[in-house]
C-alpha positions as CSV (number, residue, x, y, z in Angstrom):
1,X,0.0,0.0,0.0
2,X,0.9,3.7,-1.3
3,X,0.9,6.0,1.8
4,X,1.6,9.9,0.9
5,X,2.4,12.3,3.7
6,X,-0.1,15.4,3.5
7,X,2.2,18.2,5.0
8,X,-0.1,20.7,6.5
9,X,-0.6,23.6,3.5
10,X,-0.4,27.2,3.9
11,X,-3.2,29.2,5.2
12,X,-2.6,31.3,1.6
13,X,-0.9,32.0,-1.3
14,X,2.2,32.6,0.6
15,X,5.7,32.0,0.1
16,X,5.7,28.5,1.4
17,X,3.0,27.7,-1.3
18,X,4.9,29.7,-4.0
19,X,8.0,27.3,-3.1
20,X,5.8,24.2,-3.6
21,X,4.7,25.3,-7.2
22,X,8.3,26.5,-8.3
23,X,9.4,22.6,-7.4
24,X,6.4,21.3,-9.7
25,X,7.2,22.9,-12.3
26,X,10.5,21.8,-12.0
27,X,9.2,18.5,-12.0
28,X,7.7,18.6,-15.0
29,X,9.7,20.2,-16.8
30,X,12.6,17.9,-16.4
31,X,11.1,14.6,-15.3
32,X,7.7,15.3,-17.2
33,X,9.0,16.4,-20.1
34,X,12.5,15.5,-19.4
35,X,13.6,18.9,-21.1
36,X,17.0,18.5,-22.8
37,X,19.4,21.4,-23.2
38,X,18.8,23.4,-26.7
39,X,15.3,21.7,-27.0
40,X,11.9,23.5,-27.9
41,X,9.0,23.1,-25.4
42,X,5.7,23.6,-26.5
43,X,3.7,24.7,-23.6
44,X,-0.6,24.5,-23.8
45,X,-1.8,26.2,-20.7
46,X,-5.2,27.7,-19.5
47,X,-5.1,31.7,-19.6
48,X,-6.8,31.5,-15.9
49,X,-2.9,30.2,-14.9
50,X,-0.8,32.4,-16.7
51,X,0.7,32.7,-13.5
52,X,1.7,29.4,-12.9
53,X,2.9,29.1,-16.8
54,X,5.0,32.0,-16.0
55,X,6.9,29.3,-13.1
56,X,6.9,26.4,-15.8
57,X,8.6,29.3,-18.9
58,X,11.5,30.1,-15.9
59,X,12.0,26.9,-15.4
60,X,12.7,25.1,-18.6
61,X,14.7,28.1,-19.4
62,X,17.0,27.5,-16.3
63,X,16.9,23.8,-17.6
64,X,18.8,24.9,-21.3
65,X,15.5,25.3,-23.3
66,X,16.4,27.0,-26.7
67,X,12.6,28.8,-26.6
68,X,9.0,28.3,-25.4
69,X,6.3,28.5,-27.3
70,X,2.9,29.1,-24.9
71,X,-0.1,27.7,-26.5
72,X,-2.7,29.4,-24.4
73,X,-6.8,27.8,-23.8
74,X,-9.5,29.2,-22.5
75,X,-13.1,27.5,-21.8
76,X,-15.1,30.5,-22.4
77,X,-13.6,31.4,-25.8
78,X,-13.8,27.8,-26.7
79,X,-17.4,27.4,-25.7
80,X,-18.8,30.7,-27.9
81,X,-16.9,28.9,-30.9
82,X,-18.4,25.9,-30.8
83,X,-22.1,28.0,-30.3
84,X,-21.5,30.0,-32.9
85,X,-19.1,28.2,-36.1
86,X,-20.7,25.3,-38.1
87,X,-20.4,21.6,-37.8
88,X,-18.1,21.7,-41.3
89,X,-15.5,24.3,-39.8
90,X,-14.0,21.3,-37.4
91,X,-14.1,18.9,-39.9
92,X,-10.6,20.1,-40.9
93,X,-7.8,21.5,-38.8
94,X,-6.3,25.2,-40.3
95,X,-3.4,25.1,-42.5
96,X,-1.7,27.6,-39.9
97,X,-2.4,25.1,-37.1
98,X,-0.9,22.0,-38.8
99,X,1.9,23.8,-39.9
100,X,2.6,25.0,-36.3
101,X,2.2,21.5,-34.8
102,X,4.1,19.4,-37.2
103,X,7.1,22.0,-37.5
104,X,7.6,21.7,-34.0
105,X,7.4,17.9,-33.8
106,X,9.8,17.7,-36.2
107,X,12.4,20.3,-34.9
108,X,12.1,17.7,-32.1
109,X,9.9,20.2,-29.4
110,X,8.5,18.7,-26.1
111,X,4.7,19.3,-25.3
112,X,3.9,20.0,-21.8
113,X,0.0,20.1,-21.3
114,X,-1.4,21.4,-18.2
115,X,-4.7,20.8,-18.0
116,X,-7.3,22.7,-16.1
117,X,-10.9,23.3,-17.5
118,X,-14.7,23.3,-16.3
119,X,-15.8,19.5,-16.7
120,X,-19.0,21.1,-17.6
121,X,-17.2,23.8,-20.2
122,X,-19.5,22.5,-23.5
123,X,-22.3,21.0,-21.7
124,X,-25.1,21.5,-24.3
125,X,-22.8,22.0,-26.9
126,X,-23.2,19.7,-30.2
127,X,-20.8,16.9,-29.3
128,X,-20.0,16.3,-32.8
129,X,-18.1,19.6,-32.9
130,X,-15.2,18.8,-30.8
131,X,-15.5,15.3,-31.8
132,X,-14.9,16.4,-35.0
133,X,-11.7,18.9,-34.5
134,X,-10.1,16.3,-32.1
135,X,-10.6,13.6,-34.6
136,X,-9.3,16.4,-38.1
137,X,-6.3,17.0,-35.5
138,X,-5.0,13.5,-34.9
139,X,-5.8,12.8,-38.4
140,X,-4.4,15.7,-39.9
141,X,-1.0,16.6,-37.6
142,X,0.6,13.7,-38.9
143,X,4.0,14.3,-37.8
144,X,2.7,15.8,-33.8
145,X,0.5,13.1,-33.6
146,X,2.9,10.4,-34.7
147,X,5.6,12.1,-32.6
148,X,3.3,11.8,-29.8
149,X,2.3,7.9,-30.4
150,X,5.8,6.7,-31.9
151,X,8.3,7.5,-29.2
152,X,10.2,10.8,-31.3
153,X,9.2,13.6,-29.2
154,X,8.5,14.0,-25.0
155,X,5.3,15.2,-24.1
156,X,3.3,15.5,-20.6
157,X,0.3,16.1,-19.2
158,X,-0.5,17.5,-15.4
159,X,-2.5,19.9,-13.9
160,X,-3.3,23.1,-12.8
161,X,-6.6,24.6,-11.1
162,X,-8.9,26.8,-12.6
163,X,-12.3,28.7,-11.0
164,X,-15.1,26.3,-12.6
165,X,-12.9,22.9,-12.2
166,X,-12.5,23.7,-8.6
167,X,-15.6,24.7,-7.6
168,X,-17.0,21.3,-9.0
169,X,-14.5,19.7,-7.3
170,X,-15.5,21.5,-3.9
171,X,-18.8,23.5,-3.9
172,X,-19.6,23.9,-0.6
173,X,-15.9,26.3,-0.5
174,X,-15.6,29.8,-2.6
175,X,-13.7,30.0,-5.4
176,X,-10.5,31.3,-3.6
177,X,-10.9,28.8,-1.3
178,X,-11.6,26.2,-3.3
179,X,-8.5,26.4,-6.0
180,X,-6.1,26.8,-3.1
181,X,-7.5,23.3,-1.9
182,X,-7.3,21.8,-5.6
183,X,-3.9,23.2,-5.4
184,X,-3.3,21.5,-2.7
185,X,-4.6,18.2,-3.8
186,X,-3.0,18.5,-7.2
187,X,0.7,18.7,-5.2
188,X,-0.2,16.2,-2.8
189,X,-1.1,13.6,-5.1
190,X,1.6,14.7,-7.7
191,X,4.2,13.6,-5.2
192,X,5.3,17.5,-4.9
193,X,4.5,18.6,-1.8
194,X,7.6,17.6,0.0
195,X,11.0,18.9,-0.5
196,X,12.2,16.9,-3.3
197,X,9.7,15.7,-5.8
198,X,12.5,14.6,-8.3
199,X,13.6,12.2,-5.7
200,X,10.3,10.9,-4.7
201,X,9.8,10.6,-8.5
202,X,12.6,8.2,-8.5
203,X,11.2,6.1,-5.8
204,X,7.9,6.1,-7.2
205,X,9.1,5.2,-10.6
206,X,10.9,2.0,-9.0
207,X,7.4,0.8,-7.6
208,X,6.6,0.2,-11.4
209,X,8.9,-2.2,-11.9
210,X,7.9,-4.9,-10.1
211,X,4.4,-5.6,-11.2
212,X,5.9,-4.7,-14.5
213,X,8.3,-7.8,-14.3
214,X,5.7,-9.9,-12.5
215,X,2.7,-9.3,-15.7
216,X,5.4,-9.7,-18.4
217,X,6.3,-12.7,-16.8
218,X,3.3,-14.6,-17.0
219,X,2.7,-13.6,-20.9
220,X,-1.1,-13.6,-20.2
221,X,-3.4,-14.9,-23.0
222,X,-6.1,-12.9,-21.7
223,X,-7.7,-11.1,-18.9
224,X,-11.1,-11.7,-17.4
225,X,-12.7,-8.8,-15.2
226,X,-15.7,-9.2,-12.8
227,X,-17.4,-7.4,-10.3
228,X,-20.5,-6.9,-8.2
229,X,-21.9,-4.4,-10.9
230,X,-22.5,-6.6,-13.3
231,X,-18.9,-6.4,-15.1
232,X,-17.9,-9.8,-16.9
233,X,-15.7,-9.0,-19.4
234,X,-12.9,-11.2,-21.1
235,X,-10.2,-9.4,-23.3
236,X,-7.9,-10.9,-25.5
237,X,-4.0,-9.9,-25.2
238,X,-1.4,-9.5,-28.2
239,X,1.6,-12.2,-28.3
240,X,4.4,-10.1,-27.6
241,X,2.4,-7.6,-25.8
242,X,4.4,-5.8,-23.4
243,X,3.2,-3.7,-20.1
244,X,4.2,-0.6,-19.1
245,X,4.5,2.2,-16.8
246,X,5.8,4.8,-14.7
247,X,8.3,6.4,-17.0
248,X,8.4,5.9,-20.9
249,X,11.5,6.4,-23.4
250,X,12.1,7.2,-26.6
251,X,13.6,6.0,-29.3
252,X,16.5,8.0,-28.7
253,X,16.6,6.8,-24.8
254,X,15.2,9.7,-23.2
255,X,13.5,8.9,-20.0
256,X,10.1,11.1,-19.3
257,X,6.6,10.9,-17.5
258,X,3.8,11.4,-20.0
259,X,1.5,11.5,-16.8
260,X,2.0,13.9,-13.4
261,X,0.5,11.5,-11.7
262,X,0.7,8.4,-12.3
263,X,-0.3,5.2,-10.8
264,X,-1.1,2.9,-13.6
265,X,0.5,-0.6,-14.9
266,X,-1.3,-0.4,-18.7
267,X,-0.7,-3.1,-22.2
268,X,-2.5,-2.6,-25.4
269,X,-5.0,-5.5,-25.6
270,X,-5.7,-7.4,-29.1
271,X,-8.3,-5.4,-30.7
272,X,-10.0,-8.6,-32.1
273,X,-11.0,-10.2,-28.6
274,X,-12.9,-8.7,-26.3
275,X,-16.4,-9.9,-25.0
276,X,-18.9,-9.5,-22.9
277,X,-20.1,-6.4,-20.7
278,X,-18.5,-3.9,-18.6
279,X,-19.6,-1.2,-16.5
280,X,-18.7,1.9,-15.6
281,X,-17.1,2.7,-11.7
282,X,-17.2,7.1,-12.1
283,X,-18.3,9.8,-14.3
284,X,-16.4,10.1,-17.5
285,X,-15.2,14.3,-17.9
286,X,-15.2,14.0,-22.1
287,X,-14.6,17.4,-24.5
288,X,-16.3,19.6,-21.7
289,X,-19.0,17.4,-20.9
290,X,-20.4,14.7,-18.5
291,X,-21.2,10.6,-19.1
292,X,-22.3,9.3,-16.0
293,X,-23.5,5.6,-15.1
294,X,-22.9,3.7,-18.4
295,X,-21.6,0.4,-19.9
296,X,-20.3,-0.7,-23.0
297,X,-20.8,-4.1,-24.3
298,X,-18.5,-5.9,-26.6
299,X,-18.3,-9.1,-29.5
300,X,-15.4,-9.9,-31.0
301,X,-13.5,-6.8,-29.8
302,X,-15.8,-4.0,-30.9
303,X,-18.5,-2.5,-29.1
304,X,-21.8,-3.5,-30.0
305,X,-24.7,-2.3,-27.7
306,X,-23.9,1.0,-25.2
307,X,-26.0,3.0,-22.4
308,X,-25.9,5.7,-20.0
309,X,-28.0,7.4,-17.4
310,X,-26.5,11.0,-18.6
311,X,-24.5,12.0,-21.4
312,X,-25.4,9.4,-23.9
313,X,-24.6,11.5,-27.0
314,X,-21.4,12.2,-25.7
315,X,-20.5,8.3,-25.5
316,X,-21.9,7.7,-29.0
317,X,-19.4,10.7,-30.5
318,X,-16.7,8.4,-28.8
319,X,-17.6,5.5,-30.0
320,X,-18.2,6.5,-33.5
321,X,-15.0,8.9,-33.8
322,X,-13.8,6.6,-36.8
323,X,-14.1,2.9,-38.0
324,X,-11.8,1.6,-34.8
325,X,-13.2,3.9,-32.0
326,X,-15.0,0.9,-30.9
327,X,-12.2,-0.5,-29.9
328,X,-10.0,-1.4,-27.2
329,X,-6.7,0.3,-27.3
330,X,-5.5,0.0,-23.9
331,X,-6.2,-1.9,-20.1
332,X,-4.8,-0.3,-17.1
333,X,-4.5,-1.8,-13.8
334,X,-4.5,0.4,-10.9
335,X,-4.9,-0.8,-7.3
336,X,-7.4,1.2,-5.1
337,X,-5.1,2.7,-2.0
338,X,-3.5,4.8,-4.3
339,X,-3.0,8.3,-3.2
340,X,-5.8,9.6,-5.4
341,X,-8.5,6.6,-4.4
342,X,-7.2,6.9,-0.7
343,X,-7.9,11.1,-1.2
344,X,-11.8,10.0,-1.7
345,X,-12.2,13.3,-3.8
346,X,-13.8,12.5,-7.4
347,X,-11.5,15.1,-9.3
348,X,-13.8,15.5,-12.4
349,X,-10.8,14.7,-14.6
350,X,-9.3,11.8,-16.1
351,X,-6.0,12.4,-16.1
352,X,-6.7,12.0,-11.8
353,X,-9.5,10.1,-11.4
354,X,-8.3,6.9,-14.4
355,X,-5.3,6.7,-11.2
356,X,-7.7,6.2,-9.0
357,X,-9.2,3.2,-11.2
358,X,-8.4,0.2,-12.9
359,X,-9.4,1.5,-16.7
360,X,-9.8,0.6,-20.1
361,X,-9.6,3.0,-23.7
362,X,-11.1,2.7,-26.5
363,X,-9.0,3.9,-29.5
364,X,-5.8,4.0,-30.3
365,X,-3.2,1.3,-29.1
366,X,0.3,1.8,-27.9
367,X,3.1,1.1,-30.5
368,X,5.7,0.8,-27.4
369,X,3.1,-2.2,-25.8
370,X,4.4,-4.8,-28.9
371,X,7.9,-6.1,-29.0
372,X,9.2,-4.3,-31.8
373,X,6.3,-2.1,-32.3
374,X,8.3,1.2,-32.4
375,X,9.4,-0.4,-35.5
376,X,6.4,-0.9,-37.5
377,X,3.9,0.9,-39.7
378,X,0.3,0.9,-38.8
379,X,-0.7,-1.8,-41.0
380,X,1.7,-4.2,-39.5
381,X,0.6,-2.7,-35.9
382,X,-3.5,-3.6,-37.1
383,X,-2.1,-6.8,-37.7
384,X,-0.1,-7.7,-34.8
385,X,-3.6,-6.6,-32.6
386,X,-3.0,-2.8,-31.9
387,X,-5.8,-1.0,-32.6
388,X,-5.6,2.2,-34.9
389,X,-7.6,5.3,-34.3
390,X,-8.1,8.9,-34.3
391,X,-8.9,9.2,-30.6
392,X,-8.1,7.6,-27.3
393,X,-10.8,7.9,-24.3
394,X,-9.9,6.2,-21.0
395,X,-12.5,5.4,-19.0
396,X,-12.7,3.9,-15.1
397,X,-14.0,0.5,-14.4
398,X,-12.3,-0.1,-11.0
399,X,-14.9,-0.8,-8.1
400,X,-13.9,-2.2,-4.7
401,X,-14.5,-5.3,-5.5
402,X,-13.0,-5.8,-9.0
403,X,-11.3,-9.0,-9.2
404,X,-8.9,-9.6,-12.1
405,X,-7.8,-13.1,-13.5
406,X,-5.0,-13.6,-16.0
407,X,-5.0,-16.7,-17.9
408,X,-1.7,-17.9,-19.7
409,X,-1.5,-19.8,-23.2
410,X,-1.7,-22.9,-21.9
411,X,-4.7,-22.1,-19.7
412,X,-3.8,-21.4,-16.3
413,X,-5.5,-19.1,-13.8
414,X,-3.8,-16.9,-11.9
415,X,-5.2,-14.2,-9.6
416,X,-4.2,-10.9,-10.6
417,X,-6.5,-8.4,-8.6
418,X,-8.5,-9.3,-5.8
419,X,-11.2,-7.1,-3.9
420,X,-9.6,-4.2,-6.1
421,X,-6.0,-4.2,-5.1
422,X,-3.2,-6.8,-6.4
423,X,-3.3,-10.4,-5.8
424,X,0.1,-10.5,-4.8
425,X,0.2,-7.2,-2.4
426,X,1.9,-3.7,-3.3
């Protein structure tokens, strides 16, 4: 079991605060992104943080960064365009757009995301609009996107409070109060509230390994997931599928943390075999809107029959994104006394809450997941069992009592979770 020690915050935004957030963006600038001396980063940040984005610019600078471009977002802006520009507008991404993503992926730029935004920023918004732009951007940025899924440029994604998010988060606080307690959360379960975060990144990282070693081990055929909910779902793994986590490298050997946090053991499952139902354990936080209490059902590895109590539109963009959006692309395993489970806060967010929850993705696969799969095209990847796509949407299925069973090629059982934590302890 993962214990975190919550040091008792600030009563503001004083200078032992300020000291806290100068180390996080430390941390993700050079274990994040692991910045390199004389490389771009590409920074995406929410306007409503400038402030912090200020912290992260300093710091990749002091780490040798040759510039920093600041891509800035804003929920408000981003809401009146989707009310107000037609459906055939996102279809394509600008010329100017492509151009700026795919120069810098080529130059060999690191993206740093930090995410912060309203889960609720597009409710009633057409979900096929920013279906649309996310699928014309993955499609159409060939060289970012491949950068991104093929191992030739860093990138990271973490978080950063913003008014709306935290209020959802924590309504019965005001707004100040309630982004200085996000804040808080956010460093806490990032591993940054302490003095050295690099250092407990290191630790952390090492915890990886072992259940690493222990699933590659066994070579699973496939895994079959149950729970009290009605989950009973069975899905097919690739030969020469490969887990991962923690920290990722590419194919030049760089060492970085696509996730701040992270808490998640994940493989790319065979695309082909998956069956039977699955339900959902928390709200999924999609494009700015809501899908509460649904399940997917699966034959033969694609999703044939799909419900939800709220937000069903927004699951049927998902699953109709392209031809292999019904798709498994990914299973995560992710035991639940993890900091973020063991905070009991639902974060509205799924780069926090899929750590708090075993989780699957439908979508795209993982190249690195596939001995030797850095190496091939996407035909040969389709073939080996990774799943091609335009878009990749976690979502949690990780109730108390999920138990997991692995079953190797020649048909052996082995208990793999348990009552929602690892069979064979932390």
């Amino acid at each position: 079991m993962t214990t975190i020690q919550r040091e008792e915050p600030p009563a503001g935004e004083g200078e032992g605060l300020q000291l806290q957030l100068d180390r996080y963006a430390r941390l993700i600038v050079r274990r994040g992104v692991a910045l390199q001396p004389g490389q771009e980063l590409v920074l995406t940040a929410p306007v409503e943080r400038a402030d912090f984005a200020r912290k992260v610019t300093r710091a990749a600078y002091e780490a040798g960064a040759s510039h920093v471009t600041v891509l800035w977002a804003d929920d408000e802006i981003t809401r009146l365009t989707y009310q107000n520009v037609g459906l055939e507008y996102f279809r394509h991404t600008p010329s100017w757009k492509r151009e700026q993503l795919d120069s810098l992926a080529e130059a060999g730029a690191a993206f740093l995301f930090l995410e912060g935004q309203d889960p609720s920023a597009l409710a009633g918004v057409d979900p096929a609009k920013p279906a649309a732009a996310s699928r014309a951007r993955n499609s159409e940025c060939k060289a970012f996107r491949s950068g991104l899924d093929f191992g030739r440029n860093t990138w990271c994604i973490a978080g950063v409070p913003i008014a709306a998010w935290a209020k959802t988060v924590f309504p019965d606080l005001d707004a100040d109060e309630a982004q200085l307690r996000l804040w808080r959360e956010i460093l806490c379960v990032a591993r940054s509230s302490g003095t050295d975060p690099e250092a407990e990144w290191d630790a952390h990282n090492a915890t990886f390994e072992r259940n690493k070693s222990l699933l590659n081990g066994y070579a699973f055929d496939r895994l079959h997931y149950r729970a009290s909910n009605g989950t009973d779902l069975t899905v097919g793994l690739n030969r020469g599928g490969i887990w991962e986590g923690g920290a990722a490298t590419t194919v030049d050997g760089v060492s970085y943390f696509p996730n701040i946090p992270t808490e998640e053991v994940f493989t790319t499952p065979d695309r082909t075999r998956a069956d039977g139902i699955v339900f959902s354990a928390m709200p999924l936080v999609h494009a700015g809107q809501i899908v509460r209490d649904f399940w997917l059902r699966f034959e033969g590895g694609r999703v044939v029959e799909y419900g939800a109590k709220g937000g069903y539109e927004v699951l049927k963009q998902i699953v109709d994104t392209d031809e292999n959006a019904c798709r498994l692309g990914e299973c995560a395993l992710i035991a639940k006394d993890t900091p973020i489970r063991q905070s009991g806060i639902l974060f509205y967010d799924t780069l926090y809450d899929e750590n708090a929850s075993c989780h699957l993705a439908l979508g795209m696969g993982f190249p690195e997941c596939l001995a030797g799969g850095l190496d091939m095209s996407k035909e040969e990847l389709l073939a080996h069992g990774v799943n091609q796509s335009h878009t990749h949407v976690d979502f949690m299925i990780g109730t108390d009592d999920l138990s997991v069973t692995g079953v190797t090629p020649e048909g052996e059982e082995v208990p793999v979770f348990v009552d929602g934590t690892w069979a064979w302890g932390a």
